[in-house]
MDTraj code that builds the backbone (N, CA, C; nanometers):
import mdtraj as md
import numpy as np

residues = "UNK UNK UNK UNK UNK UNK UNK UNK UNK UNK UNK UNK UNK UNK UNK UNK UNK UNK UNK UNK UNK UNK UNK UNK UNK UNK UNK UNK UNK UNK UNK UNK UNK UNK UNK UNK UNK UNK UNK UNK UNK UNK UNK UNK UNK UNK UNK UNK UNK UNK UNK UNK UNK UNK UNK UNK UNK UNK UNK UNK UNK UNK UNK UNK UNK UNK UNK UNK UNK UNK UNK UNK UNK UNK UNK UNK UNK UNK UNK UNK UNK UNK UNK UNK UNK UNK UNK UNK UNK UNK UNK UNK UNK UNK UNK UNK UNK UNK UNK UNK UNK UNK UNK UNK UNK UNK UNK UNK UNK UNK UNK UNK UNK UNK UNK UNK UNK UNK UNK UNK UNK UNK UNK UNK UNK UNK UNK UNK UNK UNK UNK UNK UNK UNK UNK UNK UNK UNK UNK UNK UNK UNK UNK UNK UNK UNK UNK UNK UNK UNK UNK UNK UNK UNK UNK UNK UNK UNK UNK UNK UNK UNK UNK UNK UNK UNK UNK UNK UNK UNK UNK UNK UNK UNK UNK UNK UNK UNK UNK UNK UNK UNK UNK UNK UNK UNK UNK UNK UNK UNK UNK UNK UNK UNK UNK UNK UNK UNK UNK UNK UNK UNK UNK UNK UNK UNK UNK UNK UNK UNK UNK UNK UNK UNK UNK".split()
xyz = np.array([
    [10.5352, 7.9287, 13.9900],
    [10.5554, 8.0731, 14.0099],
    [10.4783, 8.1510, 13.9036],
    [10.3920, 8.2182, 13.9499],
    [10.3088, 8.2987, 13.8569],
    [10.3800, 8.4134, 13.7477],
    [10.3624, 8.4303, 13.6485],
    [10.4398, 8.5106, 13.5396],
    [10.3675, 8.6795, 13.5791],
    [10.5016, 8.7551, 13.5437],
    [10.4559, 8.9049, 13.5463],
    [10.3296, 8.9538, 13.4515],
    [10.2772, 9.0678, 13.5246],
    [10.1864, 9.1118, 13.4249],
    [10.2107, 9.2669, 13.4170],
    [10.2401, 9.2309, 13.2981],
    [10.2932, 9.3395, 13.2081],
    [10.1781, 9.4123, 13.0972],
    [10.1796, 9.5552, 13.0637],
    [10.0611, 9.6551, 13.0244],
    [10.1089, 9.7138, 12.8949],
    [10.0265, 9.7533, 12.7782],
    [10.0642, 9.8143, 12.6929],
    [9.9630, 9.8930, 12.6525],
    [9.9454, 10.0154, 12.6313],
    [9.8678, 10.1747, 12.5749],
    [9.9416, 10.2239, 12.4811],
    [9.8328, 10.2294, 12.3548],
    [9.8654, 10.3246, 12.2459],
    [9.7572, 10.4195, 12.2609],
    [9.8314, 10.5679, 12.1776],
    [9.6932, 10.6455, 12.1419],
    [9.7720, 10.7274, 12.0206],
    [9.6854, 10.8149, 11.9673],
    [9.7350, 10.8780, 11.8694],
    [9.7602, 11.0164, 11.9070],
    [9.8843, 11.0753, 11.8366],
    [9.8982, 11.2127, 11.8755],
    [9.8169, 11.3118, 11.9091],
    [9.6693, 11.2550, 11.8193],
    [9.5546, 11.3581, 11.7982],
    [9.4856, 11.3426, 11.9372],
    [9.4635, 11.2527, 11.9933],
    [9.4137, 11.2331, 12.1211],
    [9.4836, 11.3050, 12.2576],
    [9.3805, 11.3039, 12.3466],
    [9.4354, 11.4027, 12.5136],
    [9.5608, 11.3243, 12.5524],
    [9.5458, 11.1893, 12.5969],
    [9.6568, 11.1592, 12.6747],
    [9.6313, 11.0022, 12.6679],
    [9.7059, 10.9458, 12.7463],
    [9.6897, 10.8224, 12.7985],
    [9.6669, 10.7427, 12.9453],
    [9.5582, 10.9023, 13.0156],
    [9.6008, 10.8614, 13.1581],
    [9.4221, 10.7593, 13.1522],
    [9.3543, 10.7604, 13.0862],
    [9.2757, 10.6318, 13.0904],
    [9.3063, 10.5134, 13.0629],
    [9.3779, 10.4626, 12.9932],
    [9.4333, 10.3342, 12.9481],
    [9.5001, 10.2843, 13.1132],
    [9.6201, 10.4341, 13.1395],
    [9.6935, 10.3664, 13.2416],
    [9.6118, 10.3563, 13.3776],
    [9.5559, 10.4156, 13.3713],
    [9.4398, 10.4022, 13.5014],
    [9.3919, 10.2853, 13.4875],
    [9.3505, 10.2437, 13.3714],
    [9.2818, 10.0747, 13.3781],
    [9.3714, 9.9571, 13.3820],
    [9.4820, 10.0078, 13.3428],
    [9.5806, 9.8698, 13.3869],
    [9.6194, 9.8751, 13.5003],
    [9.6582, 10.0329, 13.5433],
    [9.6789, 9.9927, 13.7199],
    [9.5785, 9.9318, 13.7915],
    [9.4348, 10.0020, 13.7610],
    [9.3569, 9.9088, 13.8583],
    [9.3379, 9.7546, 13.8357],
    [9.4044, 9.7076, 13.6873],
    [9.3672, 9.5434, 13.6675],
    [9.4704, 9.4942, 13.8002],
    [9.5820, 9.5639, 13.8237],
    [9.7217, 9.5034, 13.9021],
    [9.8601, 9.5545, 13.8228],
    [9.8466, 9.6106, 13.7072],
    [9.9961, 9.6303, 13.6091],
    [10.0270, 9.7610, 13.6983],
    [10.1681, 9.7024, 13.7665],
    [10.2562, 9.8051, 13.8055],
    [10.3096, 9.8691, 13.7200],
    [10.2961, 10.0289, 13.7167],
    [10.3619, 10.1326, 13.6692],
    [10.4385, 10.0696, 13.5457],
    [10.5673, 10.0486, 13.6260],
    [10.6871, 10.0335, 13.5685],
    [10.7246, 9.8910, 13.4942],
    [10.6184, 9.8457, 13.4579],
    [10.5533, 9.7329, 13.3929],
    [10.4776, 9.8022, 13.2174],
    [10.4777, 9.8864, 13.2472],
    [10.3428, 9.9735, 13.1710],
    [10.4175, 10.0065, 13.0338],
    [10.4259, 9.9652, 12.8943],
    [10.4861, 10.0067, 12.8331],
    [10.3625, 10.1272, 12.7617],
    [10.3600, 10.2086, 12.6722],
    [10.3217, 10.3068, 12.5773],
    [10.3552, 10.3524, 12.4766],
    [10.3002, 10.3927, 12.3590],
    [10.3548, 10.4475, 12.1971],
    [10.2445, 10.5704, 12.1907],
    [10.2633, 10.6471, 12.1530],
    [10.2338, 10.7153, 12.0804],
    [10.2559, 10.7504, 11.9464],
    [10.1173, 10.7099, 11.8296],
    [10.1637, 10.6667, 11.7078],
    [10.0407, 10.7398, 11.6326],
    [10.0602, 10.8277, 11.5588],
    [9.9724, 10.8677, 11.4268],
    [9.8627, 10.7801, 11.3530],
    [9.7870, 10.8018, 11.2583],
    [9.7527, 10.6805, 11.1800],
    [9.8542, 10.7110, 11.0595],
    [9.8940, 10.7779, 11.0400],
    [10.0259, 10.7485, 10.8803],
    [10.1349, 10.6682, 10.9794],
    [10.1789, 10.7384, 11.0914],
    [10.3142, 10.6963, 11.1543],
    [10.2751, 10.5922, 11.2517],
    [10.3232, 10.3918, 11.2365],
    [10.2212, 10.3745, 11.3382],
    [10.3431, 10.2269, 11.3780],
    [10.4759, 10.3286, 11.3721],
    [10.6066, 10.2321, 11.4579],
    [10.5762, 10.2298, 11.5822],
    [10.6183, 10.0929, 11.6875],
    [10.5430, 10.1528, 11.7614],
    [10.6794, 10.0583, 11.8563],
    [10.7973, 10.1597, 11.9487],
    [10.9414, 10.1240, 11.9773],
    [10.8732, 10.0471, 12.1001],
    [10.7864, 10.1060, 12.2037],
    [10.7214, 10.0467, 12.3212],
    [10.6468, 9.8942, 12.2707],
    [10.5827, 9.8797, 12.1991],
    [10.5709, 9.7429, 12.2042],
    [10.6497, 9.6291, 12.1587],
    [10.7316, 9.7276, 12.0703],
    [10.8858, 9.6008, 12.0370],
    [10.9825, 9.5539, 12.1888],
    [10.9632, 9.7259, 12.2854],
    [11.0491, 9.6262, 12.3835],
    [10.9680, 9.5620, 12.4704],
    [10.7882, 9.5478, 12.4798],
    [10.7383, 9.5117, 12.5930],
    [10.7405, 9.3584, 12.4872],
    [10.7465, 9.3102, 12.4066],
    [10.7283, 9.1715, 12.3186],
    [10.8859, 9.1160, 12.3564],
    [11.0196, 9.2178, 12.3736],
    [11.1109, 9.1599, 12.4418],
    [11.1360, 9.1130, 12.5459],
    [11.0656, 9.1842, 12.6305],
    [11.0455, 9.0939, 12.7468],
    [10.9477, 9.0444, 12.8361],
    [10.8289, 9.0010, 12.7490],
    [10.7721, 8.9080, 12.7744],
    [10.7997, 8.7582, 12.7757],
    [10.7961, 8.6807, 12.8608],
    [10.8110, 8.5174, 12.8238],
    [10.7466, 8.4569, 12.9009],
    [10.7335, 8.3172, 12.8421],
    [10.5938, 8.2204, 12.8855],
    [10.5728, 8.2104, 13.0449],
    [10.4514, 8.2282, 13.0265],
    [10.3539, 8.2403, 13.1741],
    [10.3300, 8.4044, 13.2299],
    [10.3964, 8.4829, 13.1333],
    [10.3391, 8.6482, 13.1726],
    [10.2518, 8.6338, 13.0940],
    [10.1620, 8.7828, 13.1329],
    [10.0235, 8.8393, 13.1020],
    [10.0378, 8.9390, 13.0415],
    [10.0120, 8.9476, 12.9414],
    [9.9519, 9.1431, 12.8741],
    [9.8469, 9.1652, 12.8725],
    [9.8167, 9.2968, 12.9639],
    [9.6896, 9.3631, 12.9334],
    [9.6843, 9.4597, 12.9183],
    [9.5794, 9.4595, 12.8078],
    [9.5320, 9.5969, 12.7534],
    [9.4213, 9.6209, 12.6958],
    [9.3718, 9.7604, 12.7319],
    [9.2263, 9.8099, 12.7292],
    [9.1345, 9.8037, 12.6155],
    [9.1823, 9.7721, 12.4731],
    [9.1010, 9.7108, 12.4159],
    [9.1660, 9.6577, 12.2415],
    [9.1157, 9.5963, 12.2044],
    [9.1832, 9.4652, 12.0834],
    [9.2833, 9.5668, 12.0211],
    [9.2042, 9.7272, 12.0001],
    [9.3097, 9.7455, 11.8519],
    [9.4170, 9.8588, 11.9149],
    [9.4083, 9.7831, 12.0213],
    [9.5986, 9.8355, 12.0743],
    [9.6657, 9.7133, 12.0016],
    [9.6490, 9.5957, 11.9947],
    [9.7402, 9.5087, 11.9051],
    [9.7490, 9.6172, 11.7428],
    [9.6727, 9.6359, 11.6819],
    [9.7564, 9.7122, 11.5018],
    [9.6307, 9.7580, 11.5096],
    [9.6157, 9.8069, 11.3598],
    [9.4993, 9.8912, 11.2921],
    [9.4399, 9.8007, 11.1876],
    [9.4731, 9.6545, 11.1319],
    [9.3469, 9.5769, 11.1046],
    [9.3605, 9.4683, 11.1620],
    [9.2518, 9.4050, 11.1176],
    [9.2235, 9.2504, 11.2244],
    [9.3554, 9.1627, 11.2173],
    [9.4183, 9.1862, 11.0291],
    [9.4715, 9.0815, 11.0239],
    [9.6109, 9.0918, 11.1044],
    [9.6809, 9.2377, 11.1064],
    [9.7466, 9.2489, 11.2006],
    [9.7473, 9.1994, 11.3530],
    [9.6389, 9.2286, 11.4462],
    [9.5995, 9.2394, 11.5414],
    [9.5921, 9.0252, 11.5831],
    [9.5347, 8.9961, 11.4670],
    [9.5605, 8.8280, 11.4595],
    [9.7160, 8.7902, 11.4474],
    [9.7624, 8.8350, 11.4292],
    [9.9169, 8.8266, 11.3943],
    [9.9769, 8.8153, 11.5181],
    [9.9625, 8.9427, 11.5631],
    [10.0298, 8.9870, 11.6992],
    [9.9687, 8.8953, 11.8080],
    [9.8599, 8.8900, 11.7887],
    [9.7805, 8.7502, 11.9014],
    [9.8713, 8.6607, 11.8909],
    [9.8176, 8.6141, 11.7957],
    [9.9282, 8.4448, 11.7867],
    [10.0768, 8.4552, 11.8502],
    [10.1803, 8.5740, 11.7769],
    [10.2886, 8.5495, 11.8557],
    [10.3012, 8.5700, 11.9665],
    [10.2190, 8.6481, 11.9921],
    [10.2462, 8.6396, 12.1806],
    [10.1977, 8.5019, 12.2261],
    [10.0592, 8.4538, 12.1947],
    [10.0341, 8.3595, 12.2905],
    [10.0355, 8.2199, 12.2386],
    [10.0980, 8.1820, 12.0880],
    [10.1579, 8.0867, 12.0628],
    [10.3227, 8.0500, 12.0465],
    [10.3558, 8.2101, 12.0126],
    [10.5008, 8.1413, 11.9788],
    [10.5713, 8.1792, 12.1707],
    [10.5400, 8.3200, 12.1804],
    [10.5843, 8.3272, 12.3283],
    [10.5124, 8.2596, 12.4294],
    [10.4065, 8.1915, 12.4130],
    [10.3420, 8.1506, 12.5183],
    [10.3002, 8.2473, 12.6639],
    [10.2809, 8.3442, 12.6358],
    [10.2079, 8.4723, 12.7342],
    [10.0201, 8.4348, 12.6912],
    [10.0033, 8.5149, 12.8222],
    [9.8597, 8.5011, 12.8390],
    [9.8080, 8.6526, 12.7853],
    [9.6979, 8.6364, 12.7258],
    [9.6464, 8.7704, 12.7352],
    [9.5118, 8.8309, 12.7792],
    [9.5316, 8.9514, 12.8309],
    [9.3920, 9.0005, 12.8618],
    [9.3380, 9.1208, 12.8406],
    [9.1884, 9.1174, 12.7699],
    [9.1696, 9.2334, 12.6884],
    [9.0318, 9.3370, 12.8085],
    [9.0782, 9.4278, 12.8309],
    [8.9663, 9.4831, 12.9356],
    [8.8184, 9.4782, 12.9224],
    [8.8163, 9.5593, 12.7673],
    [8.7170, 9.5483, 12.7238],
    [8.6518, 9.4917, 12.6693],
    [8.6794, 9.3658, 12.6902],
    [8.5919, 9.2561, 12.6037],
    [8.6461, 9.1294, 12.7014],
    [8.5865, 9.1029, 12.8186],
    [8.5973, 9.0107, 12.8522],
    [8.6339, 8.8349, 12.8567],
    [8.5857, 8.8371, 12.6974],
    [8.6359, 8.7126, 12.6614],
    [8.7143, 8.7177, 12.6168],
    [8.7909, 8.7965, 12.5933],
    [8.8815, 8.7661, 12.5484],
    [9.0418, 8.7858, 12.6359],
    [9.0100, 8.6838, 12.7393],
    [9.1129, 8.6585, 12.8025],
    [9.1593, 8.4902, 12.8349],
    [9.3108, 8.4386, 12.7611],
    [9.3546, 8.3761, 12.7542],
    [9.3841, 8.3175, 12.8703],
    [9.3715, 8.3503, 12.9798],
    [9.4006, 8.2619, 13.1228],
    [9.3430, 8.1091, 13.1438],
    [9.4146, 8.0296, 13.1999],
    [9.3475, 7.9113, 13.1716],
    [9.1798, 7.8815, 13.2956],
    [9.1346, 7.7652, 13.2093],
    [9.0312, 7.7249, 13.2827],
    [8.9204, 7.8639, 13.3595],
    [8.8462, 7.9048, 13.2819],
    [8.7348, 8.0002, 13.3244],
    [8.5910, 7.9136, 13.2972],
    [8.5234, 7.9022, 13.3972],
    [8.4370, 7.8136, 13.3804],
    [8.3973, 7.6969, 13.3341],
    [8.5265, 7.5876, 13.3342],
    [8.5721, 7.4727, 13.2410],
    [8.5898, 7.4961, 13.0867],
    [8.6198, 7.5571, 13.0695],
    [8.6071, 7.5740, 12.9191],
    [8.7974, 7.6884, 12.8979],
    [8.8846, 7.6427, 12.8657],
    [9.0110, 7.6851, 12.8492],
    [8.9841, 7.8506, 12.8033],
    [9.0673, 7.9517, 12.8361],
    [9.0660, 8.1033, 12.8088],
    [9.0894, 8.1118, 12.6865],
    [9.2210, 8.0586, 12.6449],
    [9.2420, 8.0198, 12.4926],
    [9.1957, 7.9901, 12.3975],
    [9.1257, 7.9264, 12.4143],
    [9.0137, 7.8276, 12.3189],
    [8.9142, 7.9349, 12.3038],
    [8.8324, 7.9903, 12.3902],
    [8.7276, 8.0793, 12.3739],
    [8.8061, 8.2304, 12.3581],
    [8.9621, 8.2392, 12.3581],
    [8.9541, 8.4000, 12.3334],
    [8.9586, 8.3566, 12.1414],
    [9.0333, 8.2500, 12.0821],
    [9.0776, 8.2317, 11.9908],
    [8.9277, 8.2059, 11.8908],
    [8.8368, 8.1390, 11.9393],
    [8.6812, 8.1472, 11.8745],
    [8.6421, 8.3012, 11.8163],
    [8.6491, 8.3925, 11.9579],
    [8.6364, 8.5358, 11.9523],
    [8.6785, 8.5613, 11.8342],
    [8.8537, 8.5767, 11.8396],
    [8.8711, 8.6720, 11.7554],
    [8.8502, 8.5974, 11.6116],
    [8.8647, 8.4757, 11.5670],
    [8.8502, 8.4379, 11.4706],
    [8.6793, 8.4908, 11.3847],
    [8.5850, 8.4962, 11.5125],
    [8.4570, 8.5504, 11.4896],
    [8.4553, 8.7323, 11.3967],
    [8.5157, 8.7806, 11.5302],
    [8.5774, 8.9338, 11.4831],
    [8.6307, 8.9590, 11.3378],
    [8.7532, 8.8693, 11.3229],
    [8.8052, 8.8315, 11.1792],
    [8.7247, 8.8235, 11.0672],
    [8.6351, 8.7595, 11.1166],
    [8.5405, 8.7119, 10.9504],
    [8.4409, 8.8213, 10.9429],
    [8.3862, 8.8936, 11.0652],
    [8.2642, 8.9929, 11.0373],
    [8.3777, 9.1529, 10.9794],
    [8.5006, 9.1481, 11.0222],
    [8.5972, 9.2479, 10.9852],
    [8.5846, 9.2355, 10.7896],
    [8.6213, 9.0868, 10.7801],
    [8.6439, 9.0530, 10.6369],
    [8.4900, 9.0886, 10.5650],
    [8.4086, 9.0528, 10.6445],
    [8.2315, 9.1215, 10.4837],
    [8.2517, 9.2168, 10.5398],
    [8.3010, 9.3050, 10.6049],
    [8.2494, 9.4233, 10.5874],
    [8.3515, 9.5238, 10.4981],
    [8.4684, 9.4283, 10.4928],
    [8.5673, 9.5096, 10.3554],
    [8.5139, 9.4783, 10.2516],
    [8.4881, 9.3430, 10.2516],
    [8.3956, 9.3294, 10.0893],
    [8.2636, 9.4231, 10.0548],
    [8.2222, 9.3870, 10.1808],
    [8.0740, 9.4820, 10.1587],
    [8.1366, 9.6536, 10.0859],
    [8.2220, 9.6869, 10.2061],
    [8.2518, 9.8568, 10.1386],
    [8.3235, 9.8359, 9.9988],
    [8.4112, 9.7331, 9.9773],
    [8.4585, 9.7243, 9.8194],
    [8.3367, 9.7466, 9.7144],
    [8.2508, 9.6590, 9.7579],
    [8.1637, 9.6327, 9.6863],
    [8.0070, 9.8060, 9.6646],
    [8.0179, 9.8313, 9.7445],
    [7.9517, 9.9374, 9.7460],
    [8.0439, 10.0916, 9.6979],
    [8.1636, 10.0413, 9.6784],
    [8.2893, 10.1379, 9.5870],
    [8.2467, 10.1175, 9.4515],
    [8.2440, 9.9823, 9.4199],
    [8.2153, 9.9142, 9.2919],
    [8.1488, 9.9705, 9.2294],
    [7.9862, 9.9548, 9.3263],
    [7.8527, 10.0054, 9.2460],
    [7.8819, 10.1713, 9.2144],
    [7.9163, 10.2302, 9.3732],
    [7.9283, 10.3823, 9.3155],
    [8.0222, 10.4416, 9.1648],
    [8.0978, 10.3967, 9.1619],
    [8.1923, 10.4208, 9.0535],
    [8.1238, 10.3554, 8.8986],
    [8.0487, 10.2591, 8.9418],
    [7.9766, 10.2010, 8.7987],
    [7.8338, 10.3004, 8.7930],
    [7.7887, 10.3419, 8.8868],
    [7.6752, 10.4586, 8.8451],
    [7.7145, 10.5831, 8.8355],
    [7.8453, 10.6065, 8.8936],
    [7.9309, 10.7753, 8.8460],
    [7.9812, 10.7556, 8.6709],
    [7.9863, 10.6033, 8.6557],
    [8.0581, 10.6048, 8.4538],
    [7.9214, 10.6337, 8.4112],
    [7.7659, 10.5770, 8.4476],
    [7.6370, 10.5417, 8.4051],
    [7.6152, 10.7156, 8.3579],
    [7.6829, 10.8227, 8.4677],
    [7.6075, 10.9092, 8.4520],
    [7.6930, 11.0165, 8.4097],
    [7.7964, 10.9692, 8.3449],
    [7.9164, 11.0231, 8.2543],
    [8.0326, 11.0861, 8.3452],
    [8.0331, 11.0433, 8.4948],
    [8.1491, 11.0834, 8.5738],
    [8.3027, 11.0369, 8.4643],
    [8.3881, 11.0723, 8.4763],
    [8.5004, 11.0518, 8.3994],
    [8.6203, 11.0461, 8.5387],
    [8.7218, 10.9382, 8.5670],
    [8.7530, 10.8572, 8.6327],
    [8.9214, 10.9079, 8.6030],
    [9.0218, 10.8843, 8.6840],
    [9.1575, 10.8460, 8.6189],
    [9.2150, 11.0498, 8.5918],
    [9.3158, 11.0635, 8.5220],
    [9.3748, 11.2169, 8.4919],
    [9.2996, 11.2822, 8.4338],
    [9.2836, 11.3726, 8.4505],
    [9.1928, 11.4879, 8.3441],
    [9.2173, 11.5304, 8.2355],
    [9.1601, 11.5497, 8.1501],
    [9.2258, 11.5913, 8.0007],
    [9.2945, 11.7194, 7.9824],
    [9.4044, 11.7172, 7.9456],
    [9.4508, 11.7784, 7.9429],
    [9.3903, 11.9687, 7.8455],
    [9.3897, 12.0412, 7.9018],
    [9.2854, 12.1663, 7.8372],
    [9.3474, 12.1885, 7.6958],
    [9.2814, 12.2396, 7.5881],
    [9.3642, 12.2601, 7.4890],
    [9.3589, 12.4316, 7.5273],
    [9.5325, 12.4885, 7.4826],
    [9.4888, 12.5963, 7.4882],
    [9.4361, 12.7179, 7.3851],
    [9.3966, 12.8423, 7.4099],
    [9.3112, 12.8936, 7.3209],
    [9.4176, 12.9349, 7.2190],
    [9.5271, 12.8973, 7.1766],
    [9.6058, 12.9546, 7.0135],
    [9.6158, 12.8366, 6.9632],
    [9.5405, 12.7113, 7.0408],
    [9.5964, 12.5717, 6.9726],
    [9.5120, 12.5895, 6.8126],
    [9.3864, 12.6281, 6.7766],
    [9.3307, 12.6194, 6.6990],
    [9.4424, 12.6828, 6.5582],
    [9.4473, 12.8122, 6.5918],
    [9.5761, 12.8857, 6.5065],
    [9.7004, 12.8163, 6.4958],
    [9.7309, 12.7425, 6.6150],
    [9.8914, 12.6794, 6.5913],
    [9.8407, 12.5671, 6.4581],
    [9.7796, 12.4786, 6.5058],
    [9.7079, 12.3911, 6.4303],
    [9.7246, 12.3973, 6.2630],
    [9.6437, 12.5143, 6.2305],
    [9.6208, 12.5137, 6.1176],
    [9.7785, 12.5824, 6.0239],
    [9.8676, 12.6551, 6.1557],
    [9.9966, 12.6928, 6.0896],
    [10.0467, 12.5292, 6.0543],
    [10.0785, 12.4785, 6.1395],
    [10.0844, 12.3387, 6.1282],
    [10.0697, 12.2487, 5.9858],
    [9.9406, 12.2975, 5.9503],
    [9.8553, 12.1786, 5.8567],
    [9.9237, 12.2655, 5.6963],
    [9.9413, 12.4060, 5.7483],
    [10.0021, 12.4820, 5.6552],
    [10.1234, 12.4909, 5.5843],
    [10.1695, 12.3987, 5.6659],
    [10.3242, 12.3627, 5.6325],
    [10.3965, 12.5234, 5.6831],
    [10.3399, 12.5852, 5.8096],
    [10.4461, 12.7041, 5.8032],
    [10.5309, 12.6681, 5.9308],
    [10.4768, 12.5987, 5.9844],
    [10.5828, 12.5106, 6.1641],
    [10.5722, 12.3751, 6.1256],
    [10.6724, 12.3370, 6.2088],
    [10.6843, 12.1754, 6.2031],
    [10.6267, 12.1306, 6.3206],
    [10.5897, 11.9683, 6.3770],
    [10.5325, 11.9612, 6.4688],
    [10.5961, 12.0279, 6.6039],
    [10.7332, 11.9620, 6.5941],
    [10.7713, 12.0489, 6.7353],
    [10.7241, 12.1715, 6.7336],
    [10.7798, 12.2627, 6.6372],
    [10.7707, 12.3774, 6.6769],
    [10.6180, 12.4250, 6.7157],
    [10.5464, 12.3568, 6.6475],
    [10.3702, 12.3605, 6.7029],
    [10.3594, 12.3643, 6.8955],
    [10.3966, 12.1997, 6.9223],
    [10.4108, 12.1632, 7.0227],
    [10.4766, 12.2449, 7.1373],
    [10.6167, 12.3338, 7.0591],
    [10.6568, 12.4136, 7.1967],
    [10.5623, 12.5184, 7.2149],
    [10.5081, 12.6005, 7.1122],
    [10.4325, 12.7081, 7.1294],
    [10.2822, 12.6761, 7.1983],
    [10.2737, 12.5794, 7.2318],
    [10.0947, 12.5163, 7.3064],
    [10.1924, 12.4790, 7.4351],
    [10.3422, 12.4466, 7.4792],
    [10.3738, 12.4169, 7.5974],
    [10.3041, 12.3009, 7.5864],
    [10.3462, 12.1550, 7.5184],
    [10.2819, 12.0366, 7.5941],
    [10.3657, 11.9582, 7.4457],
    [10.3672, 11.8430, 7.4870],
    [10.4539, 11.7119, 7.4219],
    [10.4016, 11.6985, 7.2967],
    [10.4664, 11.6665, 7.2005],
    [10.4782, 11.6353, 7.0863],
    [10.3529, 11.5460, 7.0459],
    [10.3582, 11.4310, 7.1558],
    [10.2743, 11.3250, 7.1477],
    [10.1139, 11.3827, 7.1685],
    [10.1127, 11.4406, 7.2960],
    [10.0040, 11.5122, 7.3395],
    [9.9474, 11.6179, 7.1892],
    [10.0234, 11.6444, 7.0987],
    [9.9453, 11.7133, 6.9982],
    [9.9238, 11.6626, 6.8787],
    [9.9656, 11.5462, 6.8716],
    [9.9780, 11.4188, 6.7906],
    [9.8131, 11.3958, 6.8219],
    [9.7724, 11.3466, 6.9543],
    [9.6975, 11.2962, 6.9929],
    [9.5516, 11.4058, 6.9608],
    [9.5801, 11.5355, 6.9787],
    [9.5011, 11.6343, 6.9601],
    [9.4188, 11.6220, 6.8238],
    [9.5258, 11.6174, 6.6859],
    [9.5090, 11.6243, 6.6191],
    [9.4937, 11.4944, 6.5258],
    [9.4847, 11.3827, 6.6066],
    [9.3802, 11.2458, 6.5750],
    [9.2504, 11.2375, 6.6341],
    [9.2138, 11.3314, 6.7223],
    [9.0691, 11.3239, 6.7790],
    [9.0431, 11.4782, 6.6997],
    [9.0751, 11.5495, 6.5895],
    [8.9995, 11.6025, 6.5163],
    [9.0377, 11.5834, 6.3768],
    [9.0797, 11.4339, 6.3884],
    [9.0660, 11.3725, 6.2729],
    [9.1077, 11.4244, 6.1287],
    [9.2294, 11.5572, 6.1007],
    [9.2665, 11.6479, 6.0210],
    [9.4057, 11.5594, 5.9370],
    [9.3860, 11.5930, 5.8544],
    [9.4693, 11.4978, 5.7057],
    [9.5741, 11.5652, 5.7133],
    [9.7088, 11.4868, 5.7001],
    [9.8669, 11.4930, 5.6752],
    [9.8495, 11.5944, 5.5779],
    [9.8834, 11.6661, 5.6078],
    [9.9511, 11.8153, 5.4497],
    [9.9956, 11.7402, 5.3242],
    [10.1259, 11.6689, 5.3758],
    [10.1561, 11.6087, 5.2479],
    [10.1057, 11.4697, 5.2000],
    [10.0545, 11.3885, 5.3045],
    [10.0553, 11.2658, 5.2512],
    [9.8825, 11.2002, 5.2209],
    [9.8177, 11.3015, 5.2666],
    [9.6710, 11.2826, 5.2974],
    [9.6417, 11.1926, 5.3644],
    [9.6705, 11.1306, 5.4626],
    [9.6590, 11.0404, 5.5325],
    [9.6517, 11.1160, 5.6813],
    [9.5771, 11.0487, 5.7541],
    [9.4969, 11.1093, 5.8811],
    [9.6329, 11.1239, 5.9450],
    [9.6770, 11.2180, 6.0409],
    [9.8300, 11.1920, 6.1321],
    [9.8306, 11.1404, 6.2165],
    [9.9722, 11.0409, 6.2070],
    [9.9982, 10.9312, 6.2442],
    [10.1052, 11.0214, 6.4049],
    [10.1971, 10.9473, 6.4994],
    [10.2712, 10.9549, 6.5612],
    [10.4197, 10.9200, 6.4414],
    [10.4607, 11.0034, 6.4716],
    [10.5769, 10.9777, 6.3805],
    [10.6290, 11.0811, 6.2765],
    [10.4810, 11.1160, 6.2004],
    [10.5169, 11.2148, 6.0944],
    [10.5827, 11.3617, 6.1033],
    [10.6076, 11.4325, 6.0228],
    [10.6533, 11.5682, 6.0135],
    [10.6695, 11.6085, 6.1409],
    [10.8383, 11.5438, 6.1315],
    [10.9372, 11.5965, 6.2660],
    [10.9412, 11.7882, 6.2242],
])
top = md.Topology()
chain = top.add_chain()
for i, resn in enumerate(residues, 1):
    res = top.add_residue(resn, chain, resSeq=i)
    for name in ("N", "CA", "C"):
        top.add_atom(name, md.element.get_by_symbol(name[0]), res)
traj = md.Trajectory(xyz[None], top)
């Protein structure tokens, strides 16, 4: 007894509709009411229609659908979802747009399986250099943005224009650090830090300032 064939269409909110997808599964043979659908974002990408069309699928049905990355949004997903359907559930699958890649048995002596599973494993590895490749071309850009003094990570924080005056009240012994620190609006540490990158000597101890000193 031949297994149902059952349909699944995603698209994203941003897109018209889904009456192309379902047009191509009706004409493969997927009745209507066979037809599951999600509509899923790329941030939001739950997807309730294919949890229940994976419920009731079982061995010797068919899924088809119009092309690979209705299974997820990377390969390795999309390999994932392959396998459990057509190893752990034992369903067949069939992809519209890519011909080979349909799991039905015996197509020209050579098993559907065998040659959809070559496919995607092929897909897989040209998916994988081409993340390395773009890693790698991240790499270089970011090593010729340091080359040419790009600065990377939080921004420095601005000093503001009474810091110079707070400063020297400071060095004057007429504020203490906090009280420096509240009047610039910024952390204790943060003016700690200020006043080691202009390298200015402890009031009392002559020693460059440390974190710690003159609470």
């Amino acid at each position: 007894m031949a297994g149902t064939l059952y349909g699944y269409a995603r698209v994203s909110t941003r897109e018209q509709n889904l009456d192309r997808q379902l047009v191509a599964l009706e004409e493969f043979g997927v009745e209507r009411g066979n037809i599951f659908a999600d509509k899923a974002s790329g941030r939001d990408f739950e997807r309730p229609e294919w949890v229940r069309m994976k419920a009731a699928l079982k061995a010797g049905d068919v899924l088809v659908v119009k092309s690979i990355d209705r299974f997820g949004r990377s390969y390795e997903e999309i390999i994932e979802q392959w396998r459990g359907i057509t190893k752990d559930i034992r369903a067949d699958v069939v992809v519209l747009d890519m011909p080979l890649l349909d799991t039905r048995e015996d197509r020209g002596g050579v098993t559907g399986a065998l040659i959809s599973d070559i496919v995607l494993q092929l897909l897989s590895y040209v998916a994988q250099v081409e993340r390395e490749s773009i890693r790698q071309r991240q790499r270089e850009g970011i090593d010729a943005a340091k080359a040419r003094g790009v600065r990377f990570g939080r921004p420095r924080k601005r000093r503001p224009g009474i810091y110079k005056s707070t400063r020297e009240s400071y060095l004057a012994g007429h504020i203490t650090r906090s009280e420096a620190a509240s009047r610039l609006k910024v952390s204790i540490s943060t003016f700690d830090k200020w006043l080691r990158e202009d390298r200015v000597k402890d009031p009392s101890s002559g020693d460059a300032v440390k974190r710690g000193n003159r609470r």
